[in-house]
FIBADO-945081 format. One record per residue (C-alpha): residue number from 1; x, y, z; residue in one letter. Coordinates in nm, 2 decimals. Example, Ala and Ser with C-alpha at 12.3 -4.5 7.8 and 13.67 -1.06 7.14 Angstrom:
2
1/1.23/-0.45/0.78/A
2/1.37/-0.11/0.71/S
//
This chain:
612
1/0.00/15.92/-6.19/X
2/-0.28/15.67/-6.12/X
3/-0.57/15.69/-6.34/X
4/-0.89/15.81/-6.16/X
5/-1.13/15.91/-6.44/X
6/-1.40/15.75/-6.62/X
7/-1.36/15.66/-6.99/X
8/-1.71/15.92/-7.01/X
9/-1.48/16.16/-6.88/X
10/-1.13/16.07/-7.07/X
11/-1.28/16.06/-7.40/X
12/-1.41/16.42/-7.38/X
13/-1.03/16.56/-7.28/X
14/-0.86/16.39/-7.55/X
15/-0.59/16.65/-7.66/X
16/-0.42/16.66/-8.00/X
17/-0.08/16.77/-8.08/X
18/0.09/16.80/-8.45/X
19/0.45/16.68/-8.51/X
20/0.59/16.79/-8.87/X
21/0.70/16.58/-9.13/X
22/1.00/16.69/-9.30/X
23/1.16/16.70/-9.68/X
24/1.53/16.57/-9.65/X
25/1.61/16.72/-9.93/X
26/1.43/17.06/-9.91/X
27/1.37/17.15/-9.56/X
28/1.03/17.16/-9.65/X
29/0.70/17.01/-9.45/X
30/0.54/16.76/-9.61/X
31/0.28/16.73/-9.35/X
32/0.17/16.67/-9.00/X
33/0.09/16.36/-8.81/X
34/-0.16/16.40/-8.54/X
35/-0.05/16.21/-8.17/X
36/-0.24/16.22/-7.83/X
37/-0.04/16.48/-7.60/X
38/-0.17/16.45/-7.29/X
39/-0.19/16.12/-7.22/X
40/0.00/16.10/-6.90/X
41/-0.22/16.37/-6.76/X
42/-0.52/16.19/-6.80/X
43/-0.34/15.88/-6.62/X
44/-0.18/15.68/-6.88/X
45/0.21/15.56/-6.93/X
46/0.19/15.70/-7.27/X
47/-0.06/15.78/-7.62/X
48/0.02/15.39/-7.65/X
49/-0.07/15.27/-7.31/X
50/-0.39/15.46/-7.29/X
51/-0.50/15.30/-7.69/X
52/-0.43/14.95/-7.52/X
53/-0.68/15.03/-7.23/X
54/-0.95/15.14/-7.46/X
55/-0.90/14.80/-7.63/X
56/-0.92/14.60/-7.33/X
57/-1.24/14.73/-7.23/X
58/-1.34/14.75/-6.91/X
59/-1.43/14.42/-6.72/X
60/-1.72/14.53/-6.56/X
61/-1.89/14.67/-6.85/X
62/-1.85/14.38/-7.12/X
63/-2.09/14.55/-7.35/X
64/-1.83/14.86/-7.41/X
65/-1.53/14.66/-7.49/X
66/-1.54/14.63/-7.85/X
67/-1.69/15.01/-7.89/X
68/-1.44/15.16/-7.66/X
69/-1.08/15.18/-7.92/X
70/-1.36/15.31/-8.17/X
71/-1.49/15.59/-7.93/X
72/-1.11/15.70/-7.83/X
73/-1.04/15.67/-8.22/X
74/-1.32/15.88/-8.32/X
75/-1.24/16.15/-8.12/X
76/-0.91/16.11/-8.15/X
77/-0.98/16.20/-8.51/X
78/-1.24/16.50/-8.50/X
79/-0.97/16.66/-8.26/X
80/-0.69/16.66/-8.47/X
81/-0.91/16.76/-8.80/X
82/-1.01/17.07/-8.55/X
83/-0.64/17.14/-8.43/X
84/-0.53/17.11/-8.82/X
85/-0.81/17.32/-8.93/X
86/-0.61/17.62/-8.70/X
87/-0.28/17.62/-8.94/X
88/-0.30/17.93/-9.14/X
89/-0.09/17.78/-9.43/X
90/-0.22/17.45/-9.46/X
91/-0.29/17.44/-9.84/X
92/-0.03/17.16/-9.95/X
93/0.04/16.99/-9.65/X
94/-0.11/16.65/-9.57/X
95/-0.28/16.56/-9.24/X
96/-0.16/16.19/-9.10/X
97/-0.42/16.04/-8.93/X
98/-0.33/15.72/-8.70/X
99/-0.55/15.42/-8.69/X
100/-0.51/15.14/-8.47/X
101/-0.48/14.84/-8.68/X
102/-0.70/14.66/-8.43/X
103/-1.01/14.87/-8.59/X
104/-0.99/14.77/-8.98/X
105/-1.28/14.61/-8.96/X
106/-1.48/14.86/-8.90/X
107/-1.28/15.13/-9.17/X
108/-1.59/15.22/-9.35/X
109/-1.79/15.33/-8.98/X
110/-1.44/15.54/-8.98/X
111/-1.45/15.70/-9.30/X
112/-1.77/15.78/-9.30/X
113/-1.78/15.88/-8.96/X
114/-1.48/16.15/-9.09/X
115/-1.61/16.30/-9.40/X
116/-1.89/16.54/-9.18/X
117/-1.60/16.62/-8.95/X
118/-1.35/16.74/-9.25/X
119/-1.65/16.92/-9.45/X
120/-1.73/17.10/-9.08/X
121/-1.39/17.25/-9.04/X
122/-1.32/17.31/-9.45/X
123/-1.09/17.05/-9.46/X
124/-1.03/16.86/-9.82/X
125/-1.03/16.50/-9.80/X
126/-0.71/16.47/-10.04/X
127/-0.53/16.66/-9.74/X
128/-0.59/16.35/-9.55/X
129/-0.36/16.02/-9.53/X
130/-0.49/15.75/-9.30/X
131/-0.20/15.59/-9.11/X
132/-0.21/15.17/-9.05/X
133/-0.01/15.15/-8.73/X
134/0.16/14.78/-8.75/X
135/0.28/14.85/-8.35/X
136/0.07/14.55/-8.22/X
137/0.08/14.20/-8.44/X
138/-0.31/14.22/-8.39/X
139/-0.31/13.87/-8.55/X
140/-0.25/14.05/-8.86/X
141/0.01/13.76/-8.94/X
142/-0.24/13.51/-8.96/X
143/-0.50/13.73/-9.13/X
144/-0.23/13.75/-9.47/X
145/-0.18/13.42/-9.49/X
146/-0.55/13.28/-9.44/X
147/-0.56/12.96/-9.64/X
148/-0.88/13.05/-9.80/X
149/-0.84/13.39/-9.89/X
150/-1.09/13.53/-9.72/X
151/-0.95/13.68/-9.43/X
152/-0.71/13.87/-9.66/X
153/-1.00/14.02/-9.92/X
154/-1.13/14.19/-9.58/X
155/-0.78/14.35/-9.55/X
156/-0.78/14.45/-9.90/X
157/-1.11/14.57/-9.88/X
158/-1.05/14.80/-9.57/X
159/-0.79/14.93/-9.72/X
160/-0.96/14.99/-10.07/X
161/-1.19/15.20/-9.84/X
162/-0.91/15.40/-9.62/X
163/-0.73/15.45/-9.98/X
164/-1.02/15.57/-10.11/X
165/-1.08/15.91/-9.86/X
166/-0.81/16.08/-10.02/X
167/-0.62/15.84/-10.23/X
168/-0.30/15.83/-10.00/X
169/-0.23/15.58/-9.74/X
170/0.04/15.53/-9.46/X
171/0.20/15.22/-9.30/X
172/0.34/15.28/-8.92/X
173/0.63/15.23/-8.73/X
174/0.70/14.97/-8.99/X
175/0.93/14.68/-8.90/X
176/0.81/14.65/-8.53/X
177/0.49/14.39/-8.62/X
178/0.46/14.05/-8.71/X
179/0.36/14.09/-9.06/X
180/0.55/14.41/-9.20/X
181/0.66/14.18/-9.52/X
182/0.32/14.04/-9.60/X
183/0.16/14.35/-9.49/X
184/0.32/14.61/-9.69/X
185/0.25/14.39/-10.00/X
186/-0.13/14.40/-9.93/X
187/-0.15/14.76/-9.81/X
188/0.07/14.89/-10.11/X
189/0.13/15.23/-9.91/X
190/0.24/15.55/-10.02/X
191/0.43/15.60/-9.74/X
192/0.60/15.44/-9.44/X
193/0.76/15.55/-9.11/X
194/0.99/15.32/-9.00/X
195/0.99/15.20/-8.64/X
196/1.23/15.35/-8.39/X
197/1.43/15.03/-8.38/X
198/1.61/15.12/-8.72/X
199/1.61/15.48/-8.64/X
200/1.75/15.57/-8.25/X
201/2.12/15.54/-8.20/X
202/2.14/15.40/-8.56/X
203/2.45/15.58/-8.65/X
204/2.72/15.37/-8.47/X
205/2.53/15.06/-8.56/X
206/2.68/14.87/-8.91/X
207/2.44/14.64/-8.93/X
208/2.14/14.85/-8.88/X
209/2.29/15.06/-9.17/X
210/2.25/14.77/-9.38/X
211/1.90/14.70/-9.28/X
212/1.78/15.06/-9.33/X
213/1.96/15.05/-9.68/X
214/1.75/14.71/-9.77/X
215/1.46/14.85/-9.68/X
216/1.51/15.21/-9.82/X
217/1.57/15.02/-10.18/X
218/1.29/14.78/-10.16/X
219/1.03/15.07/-10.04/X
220/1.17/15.25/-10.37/X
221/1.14/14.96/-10.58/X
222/0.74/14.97/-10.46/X
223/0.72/15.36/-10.57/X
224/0.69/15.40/-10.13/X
225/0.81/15.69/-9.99/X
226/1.02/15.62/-9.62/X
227/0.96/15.86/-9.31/X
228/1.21/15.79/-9.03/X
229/1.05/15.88/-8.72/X
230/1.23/15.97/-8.35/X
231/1.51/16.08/-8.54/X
232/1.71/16.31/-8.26/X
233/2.09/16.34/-8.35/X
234/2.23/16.49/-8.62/X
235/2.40/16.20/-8.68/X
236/2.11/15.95/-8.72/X
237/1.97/16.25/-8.93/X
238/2.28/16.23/-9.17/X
239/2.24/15.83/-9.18/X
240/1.88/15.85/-9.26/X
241/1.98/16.10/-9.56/X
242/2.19/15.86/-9.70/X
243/2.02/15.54/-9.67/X
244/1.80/15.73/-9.92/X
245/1.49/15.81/-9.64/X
246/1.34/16.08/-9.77/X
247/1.17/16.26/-9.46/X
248/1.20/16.28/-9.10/X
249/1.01/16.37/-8.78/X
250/1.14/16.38/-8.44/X
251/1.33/16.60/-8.17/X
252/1.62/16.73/-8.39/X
253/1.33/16.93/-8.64/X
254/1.13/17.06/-8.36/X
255/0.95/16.72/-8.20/X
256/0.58/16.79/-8.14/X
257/0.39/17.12/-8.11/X
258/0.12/17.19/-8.00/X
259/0.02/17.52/-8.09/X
260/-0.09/17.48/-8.48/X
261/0.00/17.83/-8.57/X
262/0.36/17.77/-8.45/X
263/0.38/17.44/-8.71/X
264/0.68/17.61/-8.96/X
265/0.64/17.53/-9.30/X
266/1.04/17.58/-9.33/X
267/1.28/17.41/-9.13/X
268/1.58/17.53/-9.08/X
269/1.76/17.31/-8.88/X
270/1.73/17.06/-9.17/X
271/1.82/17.29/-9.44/X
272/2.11/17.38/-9.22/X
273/2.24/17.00/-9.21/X
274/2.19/16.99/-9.57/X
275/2.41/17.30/-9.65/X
276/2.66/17.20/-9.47/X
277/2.66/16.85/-9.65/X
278/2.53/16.94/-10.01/X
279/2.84/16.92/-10.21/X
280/2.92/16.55/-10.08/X
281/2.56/16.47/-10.10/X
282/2.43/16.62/-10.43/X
283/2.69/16.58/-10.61/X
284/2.54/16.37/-10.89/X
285/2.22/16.66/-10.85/X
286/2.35/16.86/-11.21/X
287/2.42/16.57/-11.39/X
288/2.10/16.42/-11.30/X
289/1.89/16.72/-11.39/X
290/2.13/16.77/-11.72/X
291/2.02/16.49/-11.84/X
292/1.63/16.47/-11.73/X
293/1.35/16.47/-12.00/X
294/1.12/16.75/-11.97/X
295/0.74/16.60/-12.08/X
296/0.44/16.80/-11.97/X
297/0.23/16.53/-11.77/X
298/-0.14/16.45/-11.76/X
299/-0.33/16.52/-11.50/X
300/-0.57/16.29/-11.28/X
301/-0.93/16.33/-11.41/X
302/-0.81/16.41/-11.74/X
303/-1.05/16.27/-12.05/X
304/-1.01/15.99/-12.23/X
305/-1.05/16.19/-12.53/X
306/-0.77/16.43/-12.47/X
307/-0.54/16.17/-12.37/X
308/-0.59/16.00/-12.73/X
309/-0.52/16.41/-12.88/X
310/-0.21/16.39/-12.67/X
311/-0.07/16.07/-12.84/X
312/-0.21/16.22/-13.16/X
313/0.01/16.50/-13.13/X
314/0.26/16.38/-12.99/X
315/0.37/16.08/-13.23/X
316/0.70/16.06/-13.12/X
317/0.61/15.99/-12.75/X
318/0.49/15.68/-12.63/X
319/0.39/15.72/-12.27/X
320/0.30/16.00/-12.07/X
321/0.43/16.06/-11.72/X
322/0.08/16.10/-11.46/X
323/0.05/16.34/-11.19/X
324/-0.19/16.45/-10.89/X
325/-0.39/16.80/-10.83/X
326/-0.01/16.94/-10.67/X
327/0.21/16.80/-10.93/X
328/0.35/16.44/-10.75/X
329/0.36/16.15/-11.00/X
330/0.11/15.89/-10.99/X
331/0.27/15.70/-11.25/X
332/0.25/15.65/-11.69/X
333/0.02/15.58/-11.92/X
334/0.14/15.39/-12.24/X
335/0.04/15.40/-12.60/X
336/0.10/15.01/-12.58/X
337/-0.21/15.01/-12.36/X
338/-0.49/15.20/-12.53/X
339/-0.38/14.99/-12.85/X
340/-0.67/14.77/-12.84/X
341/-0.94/15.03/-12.79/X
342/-0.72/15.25/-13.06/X
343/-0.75/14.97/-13.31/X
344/-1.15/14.84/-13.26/X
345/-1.41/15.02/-13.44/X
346/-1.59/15.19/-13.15/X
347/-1.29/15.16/-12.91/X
348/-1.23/15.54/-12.89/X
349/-1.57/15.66/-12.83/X
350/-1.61/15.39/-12.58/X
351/-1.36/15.53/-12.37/X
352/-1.43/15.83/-12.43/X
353/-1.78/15.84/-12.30/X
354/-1.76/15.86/-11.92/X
355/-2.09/15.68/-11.86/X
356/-1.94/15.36/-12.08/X
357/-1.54/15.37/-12.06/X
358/-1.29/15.37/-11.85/X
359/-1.15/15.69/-11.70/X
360/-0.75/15.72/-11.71/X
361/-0.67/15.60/-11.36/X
362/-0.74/15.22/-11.49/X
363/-0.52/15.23/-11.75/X
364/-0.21/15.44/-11.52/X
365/0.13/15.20/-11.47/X
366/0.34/15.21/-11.18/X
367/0.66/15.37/-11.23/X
368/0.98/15.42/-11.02/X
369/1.05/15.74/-10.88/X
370/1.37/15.88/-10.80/X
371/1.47/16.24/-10.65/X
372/1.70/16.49/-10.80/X
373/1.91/16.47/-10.54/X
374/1.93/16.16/-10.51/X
375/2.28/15.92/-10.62/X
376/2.34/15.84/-10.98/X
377/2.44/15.45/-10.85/X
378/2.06/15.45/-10.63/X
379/1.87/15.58/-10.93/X
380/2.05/15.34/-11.13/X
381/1.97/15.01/-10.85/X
382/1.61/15.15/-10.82/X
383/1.60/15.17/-11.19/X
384/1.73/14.81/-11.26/X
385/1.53/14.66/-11.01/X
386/1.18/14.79/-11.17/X
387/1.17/14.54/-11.44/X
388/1.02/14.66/-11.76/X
389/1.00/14.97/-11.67/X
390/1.02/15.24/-11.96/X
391/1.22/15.51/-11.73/X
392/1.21/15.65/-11.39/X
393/1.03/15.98/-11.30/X
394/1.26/16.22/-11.14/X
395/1.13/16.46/-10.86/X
396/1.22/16.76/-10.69/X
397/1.00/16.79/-10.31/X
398/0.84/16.51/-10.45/X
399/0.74/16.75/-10.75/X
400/0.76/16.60/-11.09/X
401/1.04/16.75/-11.30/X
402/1.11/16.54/-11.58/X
403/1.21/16.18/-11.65/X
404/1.50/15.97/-11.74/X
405/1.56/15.67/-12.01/X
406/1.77/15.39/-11.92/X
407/2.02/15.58/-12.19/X
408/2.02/15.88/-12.00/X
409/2.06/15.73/-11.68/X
410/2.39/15.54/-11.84/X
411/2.54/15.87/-11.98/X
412/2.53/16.01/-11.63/X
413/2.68/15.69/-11.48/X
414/2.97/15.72/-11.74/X
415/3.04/16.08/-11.71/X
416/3.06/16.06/-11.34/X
417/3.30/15.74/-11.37/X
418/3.51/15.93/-11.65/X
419/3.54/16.20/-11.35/X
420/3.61/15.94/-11.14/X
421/3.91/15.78/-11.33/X
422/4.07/16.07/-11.39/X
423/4.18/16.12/-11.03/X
424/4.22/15.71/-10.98/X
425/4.56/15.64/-10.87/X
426/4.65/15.37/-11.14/X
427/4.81/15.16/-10.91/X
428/4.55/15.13/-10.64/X
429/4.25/15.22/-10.83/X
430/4.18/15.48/-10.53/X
431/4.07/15.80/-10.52/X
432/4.37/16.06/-10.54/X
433/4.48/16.38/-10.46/X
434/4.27/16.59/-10.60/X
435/3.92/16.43/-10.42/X
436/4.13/16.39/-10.07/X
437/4.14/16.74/-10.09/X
438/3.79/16.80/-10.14/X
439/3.63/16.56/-9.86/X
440/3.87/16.73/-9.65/X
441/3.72/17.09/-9.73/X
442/3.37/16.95/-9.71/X
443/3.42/16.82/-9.40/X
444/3.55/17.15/-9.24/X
445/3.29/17.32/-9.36/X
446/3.03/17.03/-9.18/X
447/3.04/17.17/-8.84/X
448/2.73/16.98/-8.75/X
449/2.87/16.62/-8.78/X
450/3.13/16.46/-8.63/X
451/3.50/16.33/-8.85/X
452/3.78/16.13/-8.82/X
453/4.05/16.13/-9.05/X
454/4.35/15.90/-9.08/X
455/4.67/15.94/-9.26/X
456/4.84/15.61/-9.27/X
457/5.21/15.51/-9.41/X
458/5.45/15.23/-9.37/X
459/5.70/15.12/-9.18/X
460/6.05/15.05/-9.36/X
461/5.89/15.03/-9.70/X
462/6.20/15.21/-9.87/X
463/6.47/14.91/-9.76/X
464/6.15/14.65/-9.81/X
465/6.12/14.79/-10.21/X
466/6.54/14.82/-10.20/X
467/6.56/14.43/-10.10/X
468/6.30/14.25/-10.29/X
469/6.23/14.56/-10.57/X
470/5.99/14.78/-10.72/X
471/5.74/14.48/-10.85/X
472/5.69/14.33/-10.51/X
473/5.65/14.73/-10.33/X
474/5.39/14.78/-10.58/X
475/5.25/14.43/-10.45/X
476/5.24/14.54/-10.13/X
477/5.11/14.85/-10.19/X
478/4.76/14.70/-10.39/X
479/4.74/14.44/-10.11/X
480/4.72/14.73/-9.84/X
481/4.46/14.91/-10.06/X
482/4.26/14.61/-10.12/X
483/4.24/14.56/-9.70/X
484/4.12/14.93/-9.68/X
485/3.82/14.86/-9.98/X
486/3.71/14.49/-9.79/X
487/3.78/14.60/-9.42/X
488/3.61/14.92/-9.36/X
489/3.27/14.94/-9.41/X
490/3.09/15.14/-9.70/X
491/2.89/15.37/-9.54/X
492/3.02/15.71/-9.45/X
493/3.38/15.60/-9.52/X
494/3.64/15.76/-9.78/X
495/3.93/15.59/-9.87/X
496/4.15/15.75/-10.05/X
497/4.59/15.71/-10.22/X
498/4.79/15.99/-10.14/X
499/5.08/15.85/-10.31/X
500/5.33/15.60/-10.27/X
501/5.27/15.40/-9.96/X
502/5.09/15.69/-9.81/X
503/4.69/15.66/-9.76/X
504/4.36/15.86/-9.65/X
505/4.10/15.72/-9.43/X
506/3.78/15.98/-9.37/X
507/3.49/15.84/-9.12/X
508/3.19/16.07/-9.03/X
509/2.98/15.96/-8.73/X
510/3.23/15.70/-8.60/X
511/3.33/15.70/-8.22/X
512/3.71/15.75/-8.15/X
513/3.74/15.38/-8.03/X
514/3.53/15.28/-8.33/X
515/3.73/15.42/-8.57/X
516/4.08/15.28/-8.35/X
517/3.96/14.98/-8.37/X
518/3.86/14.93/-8.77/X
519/4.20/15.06/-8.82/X
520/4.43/14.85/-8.59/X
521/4.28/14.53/-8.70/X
522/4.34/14.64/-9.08/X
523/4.66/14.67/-8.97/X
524/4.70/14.39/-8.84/X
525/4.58/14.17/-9.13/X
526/4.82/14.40/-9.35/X
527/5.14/14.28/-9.12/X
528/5.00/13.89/-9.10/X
529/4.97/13.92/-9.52/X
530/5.27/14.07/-9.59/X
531/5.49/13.85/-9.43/X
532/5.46/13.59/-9.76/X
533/5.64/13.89/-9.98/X
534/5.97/13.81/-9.79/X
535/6.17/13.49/-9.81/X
536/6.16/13.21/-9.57/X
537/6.49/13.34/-9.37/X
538/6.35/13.67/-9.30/X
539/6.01/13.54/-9.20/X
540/6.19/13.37/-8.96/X
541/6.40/13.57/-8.81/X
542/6.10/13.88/-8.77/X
543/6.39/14.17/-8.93/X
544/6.57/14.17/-9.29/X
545/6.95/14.35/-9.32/X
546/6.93/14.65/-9.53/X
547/7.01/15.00/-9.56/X
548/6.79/15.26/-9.37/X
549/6.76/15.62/-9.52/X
550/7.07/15.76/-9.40/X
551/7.22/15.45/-9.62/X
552/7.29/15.26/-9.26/X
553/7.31/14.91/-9.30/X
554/7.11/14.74/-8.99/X
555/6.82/14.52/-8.87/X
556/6.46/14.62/-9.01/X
557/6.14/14.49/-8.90/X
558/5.91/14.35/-9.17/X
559/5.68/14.58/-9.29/X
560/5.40/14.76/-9.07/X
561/5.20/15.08/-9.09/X
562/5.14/15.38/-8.84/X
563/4.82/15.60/-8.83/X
564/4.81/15.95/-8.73/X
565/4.44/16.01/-8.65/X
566/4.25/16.34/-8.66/X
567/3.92/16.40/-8.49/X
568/3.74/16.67/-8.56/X
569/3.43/16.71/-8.30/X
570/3.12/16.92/-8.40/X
571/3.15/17.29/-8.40/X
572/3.53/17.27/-8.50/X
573/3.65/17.57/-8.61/X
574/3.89/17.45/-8.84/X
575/3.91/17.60/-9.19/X
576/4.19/17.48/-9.39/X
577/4.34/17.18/-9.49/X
578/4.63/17.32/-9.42/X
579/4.63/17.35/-9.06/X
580/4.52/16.96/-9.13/X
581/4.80/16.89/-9.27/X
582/5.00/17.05/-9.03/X
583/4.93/16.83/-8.75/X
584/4.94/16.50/-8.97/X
585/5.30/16.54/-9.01/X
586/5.36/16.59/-8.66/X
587/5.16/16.34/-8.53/X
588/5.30/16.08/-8.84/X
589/5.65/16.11/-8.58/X
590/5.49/16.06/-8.30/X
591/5.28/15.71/-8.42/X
592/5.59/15.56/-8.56/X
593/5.73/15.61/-8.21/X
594/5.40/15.47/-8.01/X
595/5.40/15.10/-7.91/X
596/5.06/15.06/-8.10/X
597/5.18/15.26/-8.36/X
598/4.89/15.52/-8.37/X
599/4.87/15.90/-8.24/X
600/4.59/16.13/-8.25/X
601/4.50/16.48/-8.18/X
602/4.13/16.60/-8.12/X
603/3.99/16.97/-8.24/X
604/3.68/17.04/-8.06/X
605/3.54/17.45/-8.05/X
606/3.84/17.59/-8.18/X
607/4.10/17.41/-7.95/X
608/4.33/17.15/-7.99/X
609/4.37/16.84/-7.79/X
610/4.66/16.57/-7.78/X
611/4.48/16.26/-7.70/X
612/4.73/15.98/-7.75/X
//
């Protein structure tokens, strides 16, 4: 619709609406981020297009142009702190507040302009987190690298004064700017929402999956926490889970709402996804919290004083893990840094003394954070890459629960591989019988994702291992298991060895012709490769002379290998692996039969389909 109003009159309407922002690992929501609603009824494309108008100014009225973002932003503000202040059950859940990027220089007119609008509606400023939208490049780029410095102290310095409201800060729809590197260096925030880019449609996408997995690491690393926004299939949910985000927002959990009573603390739809995934997911969760070190933290705002009675007590302990008001780790203190006010005559009392001393939050060190649930091998990369660091604070709903020691962190690495080798096949170093059987069952009882499973065997291996022996089978069996580790990508793929020269692909959240296609080129390197095991005669000719199984002596092609493929659709209501296996070994016939030497069958409610 075309825009008729005034700004006089837009300004006034500006409508709020809250969109949750969920736990991965819980269910649980963290908080609610505050987005124009109504936008396209008061003329706009979108929240967006109307913020870019307001910057624009109008040209007729020069003198408004630089007021006009601030005015919409303003009332942007005291509108959402007056829809928030509506939740009935709004004691630990954090407010995000956007804030065009285009406006940092005038953060302290913002803050202060807030504080009467929070106290007004009885809403604490630690339930606030200011959000630094990086949607426009807003010449941030050249602000961070300003030769002289100067440009980036006034960056630093709004953002000392955004941080400094509620002691949280947010970086939006990260990735999309010019600057997001530089930027996120500078800001140092506690969270970030990744732009839609890395989030939409991600699932079929390998390369995005490697980006998201970078960037989930390196936010880690930092002690950031990552919210993937937009998120609206359950299988971009399940890819933002593993990458290691830890909450999301978008239409799958409910999208926006705009009645704040109707905001549910408890989301079910995740902790449905999460039930249906945990074994496969949390695997690692009981050895983890075996091994974490309980340690009663110290509180923000704690003494000086009773922080030296702590380490006076507590001689064996030489840092203290530092938490909030609700419990989420800020970071350690160290003996090693209080040593040189421990050791000088009036160090103590120095710091003791509030007027004089420092207060705790100077001396606090940043610390890697890891949750529960999260895998032994992250915790151990997120670990490794925090040099120096004396351990890693483990969390459960971002709720500190104890700690881990490098040591620690290696017996749980070691138990899980001792697990691991146990069921290795010793020839191919893959996964055996035992864990095929359990993906399989995990995967019938995830009705909310999507599976494909392949069986694969070879083609004439008996008269191949007859001809040339045992030795040079066993060689082409490690060569085929060595294309199935470098060819198929990593993420959401199990590869296991069945036995003999019979294999076990699994892919969740692959299309059909996706999953054809990974396997018929592996295939097809496996032929090309295998043709060096024979000698030069047989190459040459494309067929050896041996003995089939009935002990007929003919012509044999060289070896090859058929896949029976099994897709199991969302909402299957398959629940055995033996109806599984069932179809395998008919569809094993039919692929050795096909011309591309692949069959497949498709279960989708309940029913099953013959699809090639």
């Amino acid at each position: 619709m075309a825009r008729s109003m005034g700004w006089s009159e837009i300004i006034p309407r500006l409508h709020m609406v809250l969109e949750p922002i969920v736990g991965v690992h819980s269910g649980r929501t963290l908080g609610v981020e505050a987005v124009i609603g109504n936008a396209t009824d008061l003329g706009f494309a979108s929240a967006h297009d109307l913020l870019d108008c307001a910057a624009a100014g109008d040209p007729a009225d020069p003198p408004r142009r630089d007021s006009r973002l601030a005015e919409v932003e303003a009332r942007a503000h005291a509108a959402a702190v007056a829809v928030f202040a509506r939740m009935p059950d709004r004691a630990n859940v954090k407010l995000f507040l956007n804030l065009d990027a285009r406006l940092l220089g005038q953060a302290e007119a913002i803050v202060e302009a807030l504080r009467p609008v929070l106290a007004a509606h009885g809403v604490p400023a630690n339930a606030v987190v200011p959000e630094i939208s990086e949607r426009l490049a807003f010449r941030m780029a050249e602000t961070l690298q300003d030769a002289t410095g100067a440009a980036r102290g006034r960056v630093e310095r709004a953002v000392s004064v955004l941080r400094g409201l509620s002691g949280r800060l947010a970086l939006g729809n990260f990735g999309a700017g010019y600057a997001s590197l530089p930027l996120l260096r500078v800001v140092r925030p506690d969270f970030v929402t990744l732009d839609r880019f890395f989030v939409q449609d991600v699932a079929g996408d390998r390369d995005r999956k490697l980006m998201l997995n970078a960037l989930a690491n390196m936010t880690h690393l930092m002690g950031i926490q990552m919210v993937a926004g937009g998120v609206a299939t359950v299988e971009d949910y399940q890819v933002m889970r593993h990458a290691g985000c830890d909450y999301v927002q978008g239409p799958l959990i409910g999208g926006r709402v705009a009645d704040p009573a109707q905001v549910p603390m408890d989301q079910e739809a995740v902790r449905a996804l999460n039930h249906a995934d945990q074994r496969r997911l949390n695997s690692d969760a009981a050895l983890i919290a075996a091994k974490t070190q309980r340690v009663d933290p110290i509180l923000m705002g704690t003494s000086m004083a009773a922080v030296f009675e702590r380490f006076r007590h507590e001689k064996d302990q030489n840092f203290f893990p530092v938490v909030d008001a609700v419990g989420e780790p800020v970071g350690i203190i160290r003996e090693l840094d209080l040593k040189e006010y421990t050791y000088s005559l009036y160090g103590k009392e120095l710091l003791s003394n509030r007027a004089l001393g420092r207060t705790l939050d100077a001396f606090v060190a940043i610390c890697p954070v890891a949750d529960v649930n999260t895998k032994a091998e992250k915790v151990l990369e997120v670990f490794s890459g925090s040099d120096g660091a004396e351990c890693i604070l483990i969390v459960s709903e971002r709720k500190y629960i104890g700690f881990m020691s490098a040591q620690s962190l290696l017996r749980v690495i070691n138990e899980k591989n001792l697990a691991l080798a146990r069921d290795q096949n010793p020839l191919s170093k893959l996964p055996g019988n035992t864990m095929i059987n359990e993906y399989i069952a995990e995967c019938l009882q995830d009705v909310n994702s999507k599976y494909i499973m392949v069986y694969l065997d070879f083609d004439n291996f008996k008269p191949f291992n007859d001809k040339y022996g045992y030795r040079q089978g066993d060689r082409a069996i490690t060569l085929f298991a060595e294309l199935l580790r470098k060819q198929l990508p990593r993420g959401d793929v199990f590869v296991g060895h069945v036995g003999g020269d019979d294999f076990f692909v699994g892919l969740r959240a692959f299309r059909y012709d996706q999953a054809v296609d990974l396997i018929t080129s592996m295939v097809r390197t496996f032929e090309r490769d295998v043709e060096s095991f024979y000698d030069e005669e047989s190459r040459r000719r494309g067929y050896i002379v041996a003995r089939d199984r009935e002990g007929v002596e003919r012509k044999l092609p060289l070896l090859s290998a058929s896949a029976a493929v099994v897709q199991l659709s969302r909402g299957h209501a398959v629940r055995t692996a033996d109806e599984i296996a069932g179809v395998i070994a008919g569809l094993k016939k039919a692929a050795k039969a096909a011309p591309d030497k692949i069959a497949s069958a498709c279960y989708t409610d309940g029913e099953t389909l013959a699809s090639g």
